[in-house]
Chimera marker file (.cmm) of the C-alpha trace (Angstrom):
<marker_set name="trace">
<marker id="1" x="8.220" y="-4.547" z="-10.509" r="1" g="1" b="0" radius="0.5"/>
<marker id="2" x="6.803" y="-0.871" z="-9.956" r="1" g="1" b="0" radius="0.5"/>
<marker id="3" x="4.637" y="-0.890" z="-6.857" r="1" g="1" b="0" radius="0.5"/>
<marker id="4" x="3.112" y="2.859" z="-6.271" r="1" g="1" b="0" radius="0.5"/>
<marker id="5" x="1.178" y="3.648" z="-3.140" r="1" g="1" b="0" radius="0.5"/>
<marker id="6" x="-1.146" y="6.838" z="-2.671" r="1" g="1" b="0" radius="0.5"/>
<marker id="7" x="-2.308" y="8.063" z="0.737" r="1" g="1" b="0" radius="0.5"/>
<marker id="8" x="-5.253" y="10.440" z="0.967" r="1" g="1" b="0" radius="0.5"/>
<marker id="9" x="-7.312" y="11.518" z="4.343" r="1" g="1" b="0" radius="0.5"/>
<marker id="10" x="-6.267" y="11.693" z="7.665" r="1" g="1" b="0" radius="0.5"/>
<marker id="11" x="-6.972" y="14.527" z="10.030" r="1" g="1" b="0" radius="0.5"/>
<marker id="12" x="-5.229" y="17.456" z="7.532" r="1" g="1" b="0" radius="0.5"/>
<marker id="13" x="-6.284" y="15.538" z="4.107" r="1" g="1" b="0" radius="0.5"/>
<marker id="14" x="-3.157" y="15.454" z="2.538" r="1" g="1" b="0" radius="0.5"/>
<marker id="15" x="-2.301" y="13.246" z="-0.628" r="1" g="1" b="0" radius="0.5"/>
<marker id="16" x="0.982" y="11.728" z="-0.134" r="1" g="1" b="0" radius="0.5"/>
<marker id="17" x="2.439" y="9.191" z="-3.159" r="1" g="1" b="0" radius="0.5"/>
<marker id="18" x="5.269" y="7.309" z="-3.417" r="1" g="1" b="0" radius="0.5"/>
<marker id="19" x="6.819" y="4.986" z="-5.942" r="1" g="1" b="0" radius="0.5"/>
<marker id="20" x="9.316" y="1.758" z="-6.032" r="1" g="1" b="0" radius="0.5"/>
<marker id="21" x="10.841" y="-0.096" z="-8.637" r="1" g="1" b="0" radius="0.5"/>
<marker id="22" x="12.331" y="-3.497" z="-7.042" r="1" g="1" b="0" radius="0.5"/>
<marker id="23" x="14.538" y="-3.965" z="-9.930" r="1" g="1" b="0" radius="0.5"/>
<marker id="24" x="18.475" y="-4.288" z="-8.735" r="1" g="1" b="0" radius="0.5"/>
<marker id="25" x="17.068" y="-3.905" z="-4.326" r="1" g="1" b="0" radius="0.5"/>
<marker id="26" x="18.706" y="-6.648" z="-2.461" r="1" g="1" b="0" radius="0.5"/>
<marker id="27" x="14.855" y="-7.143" z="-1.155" r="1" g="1" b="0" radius="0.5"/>
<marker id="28" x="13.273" y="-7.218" z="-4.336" r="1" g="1" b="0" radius="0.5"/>
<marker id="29" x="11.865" y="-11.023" z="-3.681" r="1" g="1" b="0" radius="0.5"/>
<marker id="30" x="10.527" y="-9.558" z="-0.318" r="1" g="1" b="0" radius="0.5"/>
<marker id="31" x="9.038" y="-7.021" z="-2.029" r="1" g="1" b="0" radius="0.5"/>
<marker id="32" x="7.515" y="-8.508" z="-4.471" r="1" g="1" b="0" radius="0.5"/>
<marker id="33" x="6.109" y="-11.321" z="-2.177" r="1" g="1" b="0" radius="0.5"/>
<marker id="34" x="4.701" y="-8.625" z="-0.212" r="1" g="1" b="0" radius="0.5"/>
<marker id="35" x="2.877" y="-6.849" z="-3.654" r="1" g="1" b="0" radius="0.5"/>
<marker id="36" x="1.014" y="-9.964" z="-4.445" r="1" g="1" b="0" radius="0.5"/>
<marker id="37" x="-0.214" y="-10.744" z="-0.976" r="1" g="1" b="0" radius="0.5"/>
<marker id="38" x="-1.056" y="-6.919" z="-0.529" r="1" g="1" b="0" radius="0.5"/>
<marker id="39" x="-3.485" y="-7.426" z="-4.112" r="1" g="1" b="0" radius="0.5"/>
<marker id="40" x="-4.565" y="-10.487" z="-3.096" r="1" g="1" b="0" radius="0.5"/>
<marker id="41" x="-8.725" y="-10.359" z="-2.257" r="1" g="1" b="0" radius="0.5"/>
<marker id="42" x="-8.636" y="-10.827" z="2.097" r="1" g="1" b="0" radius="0.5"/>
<marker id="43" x="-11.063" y="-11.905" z="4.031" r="1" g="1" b="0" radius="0.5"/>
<marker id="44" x="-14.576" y="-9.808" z="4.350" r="1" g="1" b="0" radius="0.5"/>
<marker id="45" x="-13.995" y="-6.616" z="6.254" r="1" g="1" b="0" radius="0.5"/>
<marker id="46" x="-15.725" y="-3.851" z="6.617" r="1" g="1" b="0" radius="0.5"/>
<marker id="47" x="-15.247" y="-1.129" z="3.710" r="1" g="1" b="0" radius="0.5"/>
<marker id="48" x="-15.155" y="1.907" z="5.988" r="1" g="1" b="0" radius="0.5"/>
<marker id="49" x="-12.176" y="3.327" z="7.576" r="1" g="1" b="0" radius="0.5"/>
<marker id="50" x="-12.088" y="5.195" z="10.537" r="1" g="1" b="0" radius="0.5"/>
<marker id="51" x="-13.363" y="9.112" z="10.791" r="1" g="1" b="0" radius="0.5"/>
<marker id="52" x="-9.642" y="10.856" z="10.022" r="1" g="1" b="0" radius="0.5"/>
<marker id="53" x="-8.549" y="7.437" z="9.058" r="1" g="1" b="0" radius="0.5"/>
<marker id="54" x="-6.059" y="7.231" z="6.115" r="1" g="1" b="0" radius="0.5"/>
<marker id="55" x="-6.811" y="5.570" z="2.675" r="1" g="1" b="0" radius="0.5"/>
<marker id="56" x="-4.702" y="3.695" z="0.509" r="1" g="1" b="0" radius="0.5"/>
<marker id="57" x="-4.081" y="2.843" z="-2.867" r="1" g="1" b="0" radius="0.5"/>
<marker id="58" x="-1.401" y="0.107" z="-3.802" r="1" g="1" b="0" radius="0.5"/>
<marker id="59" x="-0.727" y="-0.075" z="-7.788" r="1" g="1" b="0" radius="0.5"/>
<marker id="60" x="1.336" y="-3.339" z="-8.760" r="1" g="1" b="0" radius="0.5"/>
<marker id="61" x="2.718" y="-3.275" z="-12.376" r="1" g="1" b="0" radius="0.5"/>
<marker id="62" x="-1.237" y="-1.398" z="-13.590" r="1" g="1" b="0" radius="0.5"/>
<marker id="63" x="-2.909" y="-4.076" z="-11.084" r="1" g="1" b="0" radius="0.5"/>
<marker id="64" x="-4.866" y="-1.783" z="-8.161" r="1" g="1" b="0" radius="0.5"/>
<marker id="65" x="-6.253" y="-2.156" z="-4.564" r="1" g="1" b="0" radius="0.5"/>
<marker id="66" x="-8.361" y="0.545" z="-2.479" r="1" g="1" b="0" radius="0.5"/>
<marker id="67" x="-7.414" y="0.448" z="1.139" r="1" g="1" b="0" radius="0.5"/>
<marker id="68" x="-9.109" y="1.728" z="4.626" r="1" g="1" b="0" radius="0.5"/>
<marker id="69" x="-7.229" y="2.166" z="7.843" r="1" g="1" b="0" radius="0.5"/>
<marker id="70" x="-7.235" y="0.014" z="10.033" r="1" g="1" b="0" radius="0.5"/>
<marker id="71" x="-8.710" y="-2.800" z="8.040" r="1" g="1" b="0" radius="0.5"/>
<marker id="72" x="-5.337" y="-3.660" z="6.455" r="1" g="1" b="0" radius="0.5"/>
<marker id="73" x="-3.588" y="-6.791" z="6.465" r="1" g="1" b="0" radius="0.5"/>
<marker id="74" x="0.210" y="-7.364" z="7.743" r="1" g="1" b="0" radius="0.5"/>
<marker id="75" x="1.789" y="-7.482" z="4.480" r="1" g="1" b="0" radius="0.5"/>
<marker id="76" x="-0.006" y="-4.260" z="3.530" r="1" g="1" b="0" radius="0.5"/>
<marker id="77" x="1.202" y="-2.305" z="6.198" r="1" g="1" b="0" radius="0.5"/>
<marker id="78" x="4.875" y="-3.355" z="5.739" r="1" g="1" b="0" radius="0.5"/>
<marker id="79" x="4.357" y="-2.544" z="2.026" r="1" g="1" b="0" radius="0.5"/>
<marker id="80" x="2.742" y="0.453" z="2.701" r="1" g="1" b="0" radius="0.5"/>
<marker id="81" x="4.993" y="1.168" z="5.199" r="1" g="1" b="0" radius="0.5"/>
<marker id="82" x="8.359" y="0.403" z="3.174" r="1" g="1" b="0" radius="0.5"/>
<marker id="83" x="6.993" y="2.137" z="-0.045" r="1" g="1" b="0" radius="0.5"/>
<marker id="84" x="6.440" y="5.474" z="1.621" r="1" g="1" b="0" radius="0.5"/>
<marker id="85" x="9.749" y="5.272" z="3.538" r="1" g="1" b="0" radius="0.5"/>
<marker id="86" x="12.066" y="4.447" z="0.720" r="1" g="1" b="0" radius="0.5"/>
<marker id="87" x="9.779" y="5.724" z="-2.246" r="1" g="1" b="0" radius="0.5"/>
<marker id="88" x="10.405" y="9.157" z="-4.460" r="1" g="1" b="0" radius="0.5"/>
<link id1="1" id2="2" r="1" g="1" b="0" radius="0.2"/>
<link id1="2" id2="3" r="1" g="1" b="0" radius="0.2"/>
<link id1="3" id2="4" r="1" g="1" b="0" radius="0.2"/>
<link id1="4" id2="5" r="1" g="1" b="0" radius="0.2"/>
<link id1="5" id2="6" r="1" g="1" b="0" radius="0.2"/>
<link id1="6" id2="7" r="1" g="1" b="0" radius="0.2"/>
<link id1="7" id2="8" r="1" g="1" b="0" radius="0.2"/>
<link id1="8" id2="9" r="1" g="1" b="0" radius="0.2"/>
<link id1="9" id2="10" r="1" g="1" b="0" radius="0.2"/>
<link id1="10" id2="11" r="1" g="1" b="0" radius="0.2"/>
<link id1="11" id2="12" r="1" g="1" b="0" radius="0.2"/>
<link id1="12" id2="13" r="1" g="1" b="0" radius="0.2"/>
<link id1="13" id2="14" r="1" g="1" b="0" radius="0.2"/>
<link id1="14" id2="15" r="1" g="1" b="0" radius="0.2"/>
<link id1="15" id2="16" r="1" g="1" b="0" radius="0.2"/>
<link id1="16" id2="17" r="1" g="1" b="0" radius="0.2"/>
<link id1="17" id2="18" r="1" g="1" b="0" radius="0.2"/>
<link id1="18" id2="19" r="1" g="1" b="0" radius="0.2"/>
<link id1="19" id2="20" r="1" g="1" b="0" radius="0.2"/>
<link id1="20" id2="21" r="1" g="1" b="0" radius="0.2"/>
<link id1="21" id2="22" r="1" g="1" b="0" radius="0.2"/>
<link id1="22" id2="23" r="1" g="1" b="0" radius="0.2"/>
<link id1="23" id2="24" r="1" g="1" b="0" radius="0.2"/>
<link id1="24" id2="25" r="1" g="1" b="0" radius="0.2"/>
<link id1="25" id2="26" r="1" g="1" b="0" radius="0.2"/>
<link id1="26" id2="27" r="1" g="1" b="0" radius="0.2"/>
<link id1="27" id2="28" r="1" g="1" b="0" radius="0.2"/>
<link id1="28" id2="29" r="1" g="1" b="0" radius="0.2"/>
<link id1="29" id2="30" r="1" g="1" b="0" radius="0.2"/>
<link id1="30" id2="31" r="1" g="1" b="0" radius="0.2"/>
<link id1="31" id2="32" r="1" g="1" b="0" radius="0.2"/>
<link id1="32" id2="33" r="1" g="1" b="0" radius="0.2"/>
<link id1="33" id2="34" r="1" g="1" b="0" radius="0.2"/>
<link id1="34" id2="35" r="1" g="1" b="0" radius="0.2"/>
<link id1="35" id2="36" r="1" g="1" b="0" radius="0.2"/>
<link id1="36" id2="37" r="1" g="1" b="0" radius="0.2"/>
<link id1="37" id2="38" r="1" g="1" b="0" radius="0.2"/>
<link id1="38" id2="39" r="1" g="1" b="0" radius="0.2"/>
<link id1="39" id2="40" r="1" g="1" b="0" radius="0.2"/>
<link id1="40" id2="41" r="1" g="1" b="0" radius="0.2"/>
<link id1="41" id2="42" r="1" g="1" b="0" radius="0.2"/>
<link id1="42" id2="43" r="1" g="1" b="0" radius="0.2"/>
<link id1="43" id2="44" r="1" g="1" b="0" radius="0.2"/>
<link id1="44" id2="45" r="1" g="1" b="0" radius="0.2"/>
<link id1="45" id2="46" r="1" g="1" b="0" radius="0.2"/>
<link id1="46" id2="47" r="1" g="1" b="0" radius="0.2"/>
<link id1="47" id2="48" r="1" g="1" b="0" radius="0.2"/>
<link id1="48" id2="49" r="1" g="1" b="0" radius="0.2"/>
<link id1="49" id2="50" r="1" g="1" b="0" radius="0.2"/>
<link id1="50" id2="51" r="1" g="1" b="0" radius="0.2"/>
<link id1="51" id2="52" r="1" g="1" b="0" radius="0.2"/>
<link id1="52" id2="53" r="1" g="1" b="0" radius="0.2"/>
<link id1="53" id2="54" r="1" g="1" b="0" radius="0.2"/>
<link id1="54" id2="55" r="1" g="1" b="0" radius="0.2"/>
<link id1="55" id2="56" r="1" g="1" b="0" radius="0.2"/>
<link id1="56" id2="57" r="1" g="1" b="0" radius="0.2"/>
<link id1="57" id2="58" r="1" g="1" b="0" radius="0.2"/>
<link id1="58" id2="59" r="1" g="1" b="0" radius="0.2"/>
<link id1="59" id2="60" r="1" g="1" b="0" radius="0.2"/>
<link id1="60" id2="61" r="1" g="1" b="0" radius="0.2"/>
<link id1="61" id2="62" r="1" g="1" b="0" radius="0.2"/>
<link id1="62" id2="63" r="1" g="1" b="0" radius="0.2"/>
<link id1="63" id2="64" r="1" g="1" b="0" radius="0.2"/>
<link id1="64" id2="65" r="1" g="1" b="0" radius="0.2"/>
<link id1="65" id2="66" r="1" g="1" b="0" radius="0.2"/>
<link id1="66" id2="67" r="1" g="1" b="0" radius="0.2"/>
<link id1="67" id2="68" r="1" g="1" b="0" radius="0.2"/>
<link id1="68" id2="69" r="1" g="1" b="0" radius="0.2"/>
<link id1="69" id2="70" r="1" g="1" b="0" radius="0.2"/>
<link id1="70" id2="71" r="1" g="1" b="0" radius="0.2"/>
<link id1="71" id2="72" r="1" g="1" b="0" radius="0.2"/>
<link id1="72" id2="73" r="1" g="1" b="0" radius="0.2"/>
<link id1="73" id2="74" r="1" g="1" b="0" radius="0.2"/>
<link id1="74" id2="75" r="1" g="1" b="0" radius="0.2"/>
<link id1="75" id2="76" r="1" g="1" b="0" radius="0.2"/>
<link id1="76" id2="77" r="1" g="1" b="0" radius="0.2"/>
<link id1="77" id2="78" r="1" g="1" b="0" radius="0.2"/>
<link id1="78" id2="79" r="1" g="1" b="0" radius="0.2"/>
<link id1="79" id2="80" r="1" g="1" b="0" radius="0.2"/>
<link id1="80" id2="81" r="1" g="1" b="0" radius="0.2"/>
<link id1="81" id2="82" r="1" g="1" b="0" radius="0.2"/>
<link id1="82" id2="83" r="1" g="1" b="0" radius="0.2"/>
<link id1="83" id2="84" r="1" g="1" b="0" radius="0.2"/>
<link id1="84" id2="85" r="1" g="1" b="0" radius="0.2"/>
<link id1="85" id2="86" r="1" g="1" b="0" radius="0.2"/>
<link id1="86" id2="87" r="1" g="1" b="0" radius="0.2"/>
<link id1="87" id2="88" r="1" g="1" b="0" radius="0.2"/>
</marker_set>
């Protein structure tokens, strides 16, 4: 599974992207546990981040999301958080 993440706004505005392929991880099955829970519709919130707030976009195998900070759920942020870390 290729799960891509792009990260636009913040105070400076700058685009940072990172990309994963789970293939032969030892925490693939996390991984990809967390990528369908991440796409998965949440409850209502509202679509407005913060002023200097980040913004997200998580890309599962072609499947998309659009993201505001700090309306995200758990399993987005680790995602988010472990995609950006490990990603090239």
């Amino acid at each position: 599974m290729r799960i891509a993440i792009t990260r636009t706004g913040g105070f400076t505005g700058i685009e940072r992207r990172a990309e994963l392929d789970t293939s032969c991880r030892p925490d693939a099955t996390h991984l990809e546990a967390l990528a369908h829970r991440a796409l998965a519709p949440g409850p209502d919130s509202p679509g407005r981040g913060v002023p200097d707030g980040f913004h997200y976009e998580i890309t599962v195998d072609g499947r998309s999301v659009r993201l505001d900070d700090p309306h995200l759920t758990h399993e987005q942020r680790e995602l988010i958080q472990t995609v950006l870390k490990e990603g090239a």
